[in-house]
N, C-alpha and C positions, 0 to 999 in steps of 0.2 A: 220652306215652311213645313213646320210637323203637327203634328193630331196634339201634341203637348201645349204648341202654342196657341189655338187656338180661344184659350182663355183670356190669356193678354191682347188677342189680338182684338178680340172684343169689347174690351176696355177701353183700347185705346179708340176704336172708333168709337165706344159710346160718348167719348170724351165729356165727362161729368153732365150727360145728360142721364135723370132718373132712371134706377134700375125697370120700375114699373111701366113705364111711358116708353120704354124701346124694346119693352118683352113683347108688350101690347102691339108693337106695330111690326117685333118677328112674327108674332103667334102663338107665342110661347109663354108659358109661365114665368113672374119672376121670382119666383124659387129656383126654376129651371136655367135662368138666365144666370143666376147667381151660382146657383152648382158648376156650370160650366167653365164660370170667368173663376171659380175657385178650383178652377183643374179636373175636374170630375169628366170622363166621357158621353156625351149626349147619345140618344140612342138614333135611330136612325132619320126618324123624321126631324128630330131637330135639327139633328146635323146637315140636312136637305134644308132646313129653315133659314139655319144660321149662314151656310154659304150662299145662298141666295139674297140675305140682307147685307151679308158683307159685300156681294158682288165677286165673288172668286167660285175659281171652279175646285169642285171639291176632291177632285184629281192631285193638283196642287198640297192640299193638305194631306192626304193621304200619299204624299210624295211618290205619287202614278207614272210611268213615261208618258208622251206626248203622244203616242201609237196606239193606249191603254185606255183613254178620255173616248170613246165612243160611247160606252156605258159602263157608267160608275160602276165599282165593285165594291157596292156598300158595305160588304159582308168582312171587307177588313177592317171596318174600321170596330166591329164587335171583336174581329180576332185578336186586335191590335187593344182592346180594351182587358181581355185576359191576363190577370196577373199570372195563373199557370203556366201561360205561353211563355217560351221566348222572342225577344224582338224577333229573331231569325227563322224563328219557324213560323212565327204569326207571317212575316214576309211571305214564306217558302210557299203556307197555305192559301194566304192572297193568291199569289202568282198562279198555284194549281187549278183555283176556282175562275179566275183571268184564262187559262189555256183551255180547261173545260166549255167558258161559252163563246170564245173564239170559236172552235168546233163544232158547235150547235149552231153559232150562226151559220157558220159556212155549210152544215148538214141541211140545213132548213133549205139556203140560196141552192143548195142542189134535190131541193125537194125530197130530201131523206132526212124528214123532220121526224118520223113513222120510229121512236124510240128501238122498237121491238125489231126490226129489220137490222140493227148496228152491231150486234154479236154472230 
């Protein structure tokens, strides 16, 4: 599943129930609900809204490894929303900000969370 689909895929689960009555019970606006299901990128809270009422992990759309799902890296799905970018570097950028807080975690679990000590 891709960040593209997520508009139909909203559709289909609204399954002809009103646009306003299932924004209302994401949280969402239904302008917002309608941008989205008409292909538009949600920004980040919705996107946390919207997989949450789908019941999917938002790993999945952001077609994440299985390894990668510890903590969302919301921040591609803004990369990924970049007309500037290419798919492949909006990717590349994901993955770098994925390997940077892999490393702060593991800095933190070694208690050299202390920024200024890392150079």
């Amino acid at each position: 599943m891709t960040l593209l689909r997520l508009g139909s895929l909203l559709r289909e689960r609204r399954s002809g129930r009103g646009v306003r009555e299932v924004a209302a019970e994401i949280g969402i606006s239904a302008a917002t609900l309608s941008r989205v299901e008409a292909g538009k990128l949600p920004d980040l809270l919705t996107f946390r809204k919207l997989c949450t009422w789908l019941g999917i992990n938002p790993a999945e759309i952001l077609e994440l490894n299985a390894d990668e799902t510890t903590a969302v890296p919301v921040a591609a799905v803004h990369l990924r929303a970049d007309v500037l970018l290419s798919e492949e570097a909006a990717g590349d950028l994901a993955q770098l900000i994925l390997v940077a807080q892999r490393e702060l975690i593991r800095r933190t679990r070694e208690r050299r969370s202390d920024v200024s000590t890392w150079l």
